[in-house]
C-alpha positions in Angstrom: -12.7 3.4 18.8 -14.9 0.8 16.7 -13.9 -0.3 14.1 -15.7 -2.2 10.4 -14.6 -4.5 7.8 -15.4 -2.7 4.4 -15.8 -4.9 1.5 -16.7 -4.0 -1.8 -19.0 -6.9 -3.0 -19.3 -6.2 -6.9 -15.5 -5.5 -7.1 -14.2 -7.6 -3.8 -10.6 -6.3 -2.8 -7.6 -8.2 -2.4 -7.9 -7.7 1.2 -10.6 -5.7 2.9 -10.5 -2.5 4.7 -10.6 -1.7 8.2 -12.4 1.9 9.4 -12.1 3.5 12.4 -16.6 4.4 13.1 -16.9 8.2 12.8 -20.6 8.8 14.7 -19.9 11.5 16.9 -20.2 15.2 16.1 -16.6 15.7 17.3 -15.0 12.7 15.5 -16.5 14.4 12.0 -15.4 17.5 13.0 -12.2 16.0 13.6 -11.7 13.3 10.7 -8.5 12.8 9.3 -6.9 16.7 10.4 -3.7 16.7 11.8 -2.6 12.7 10.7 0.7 12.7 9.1 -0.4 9.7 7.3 -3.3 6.9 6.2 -2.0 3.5 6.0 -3.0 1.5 2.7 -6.2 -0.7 3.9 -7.1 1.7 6.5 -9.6 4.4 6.7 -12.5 5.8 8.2 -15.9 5.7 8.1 -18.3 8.7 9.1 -21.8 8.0 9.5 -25.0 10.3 9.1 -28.4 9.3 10.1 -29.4 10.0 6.4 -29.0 10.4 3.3 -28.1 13.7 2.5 -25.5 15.9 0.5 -24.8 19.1 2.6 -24.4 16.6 5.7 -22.0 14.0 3.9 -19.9 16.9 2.9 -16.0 16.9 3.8 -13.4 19.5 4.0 -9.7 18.8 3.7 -8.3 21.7 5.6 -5.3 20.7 7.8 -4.9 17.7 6.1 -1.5 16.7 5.2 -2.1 14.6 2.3 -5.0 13.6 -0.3 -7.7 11.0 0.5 -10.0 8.9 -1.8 -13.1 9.6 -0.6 -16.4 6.8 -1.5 -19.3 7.9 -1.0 -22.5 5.4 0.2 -26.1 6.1 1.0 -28.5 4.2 3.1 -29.1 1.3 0.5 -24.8 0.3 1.4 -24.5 1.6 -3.1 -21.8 3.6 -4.0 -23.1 6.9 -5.0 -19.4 8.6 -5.6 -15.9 8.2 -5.2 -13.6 11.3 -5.8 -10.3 11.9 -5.0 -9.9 14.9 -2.0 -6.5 17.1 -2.5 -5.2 18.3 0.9 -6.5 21.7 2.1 -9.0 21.7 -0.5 -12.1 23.9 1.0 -15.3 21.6 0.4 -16.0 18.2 -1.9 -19.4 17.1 -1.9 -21.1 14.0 -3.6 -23.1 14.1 -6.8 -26.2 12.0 -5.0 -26.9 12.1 -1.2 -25.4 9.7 0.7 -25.1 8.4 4.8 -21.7 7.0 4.7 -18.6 8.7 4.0 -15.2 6.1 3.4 -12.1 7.9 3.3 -9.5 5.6 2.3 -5.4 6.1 1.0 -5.8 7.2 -2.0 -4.3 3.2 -3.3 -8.0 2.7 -3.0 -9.2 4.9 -5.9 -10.1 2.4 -8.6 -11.5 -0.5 -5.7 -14.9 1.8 -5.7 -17.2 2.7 -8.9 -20.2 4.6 -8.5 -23.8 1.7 -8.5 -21.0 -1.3 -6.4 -22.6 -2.8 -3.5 -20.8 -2.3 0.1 -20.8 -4.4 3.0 -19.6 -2.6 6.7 -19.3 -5.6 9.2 
């Protein structure tokens, strides 16, 4: 699986984080159900081919623990960033976005809604 370097350009991380590319219908479907864990500096990014805020919804059903979840639209700006409690039915963002991060939930306070993203 591809992966990108996330970095967080108005707020730059100690380190930047590595995410597994999410394109396929299957690999959404899929996400992060069934992991028993998410390493710190890890994630994964799912990508829509626009912005959009039914699409970039997630579910956390079968997951085993929380996430931080970032939300980005097509202009790579933080649109919202919320933290996703296992088996929770349905979190959507508050503005449409392309680009769903989900990230250990370390990662909370390295997003804020308006920063600039970079995916190499």
């Amino acid at each position: 699986m591809k992966t990108v370097t996330v970095t967080n350009l108005d707020h730059p991380q100690t380190s930047p984080i590595e995410a597994h590319l999410c394109t396929s219908f299957f690999c959404h479907l899929r996400g992060l159900m069934f992991r028993a864990s998410l390493a710190p500096g890890k994630g994964l990014l799912l990508v829509q081919k626009k912005d959009d805020k039914l699409n970039a919804a997630i579910h956390m059903m079968f997951m085993r623990f929380d996430i931080c979840v970032v939300w980005v639209n097509q202009a790579y700006q933080v649109v919202d960033v919320q933290h996703a409690h296992r088996w929770g039915l349905a979190f959507v963002p508050r503005a449409p976005a392309s680009y769903v991060l989900e990230l250990n939930t370390v990662h909370m306070n390295d997003f804020h809604v308006g920063d600039n993203v970079n995916f190499e």
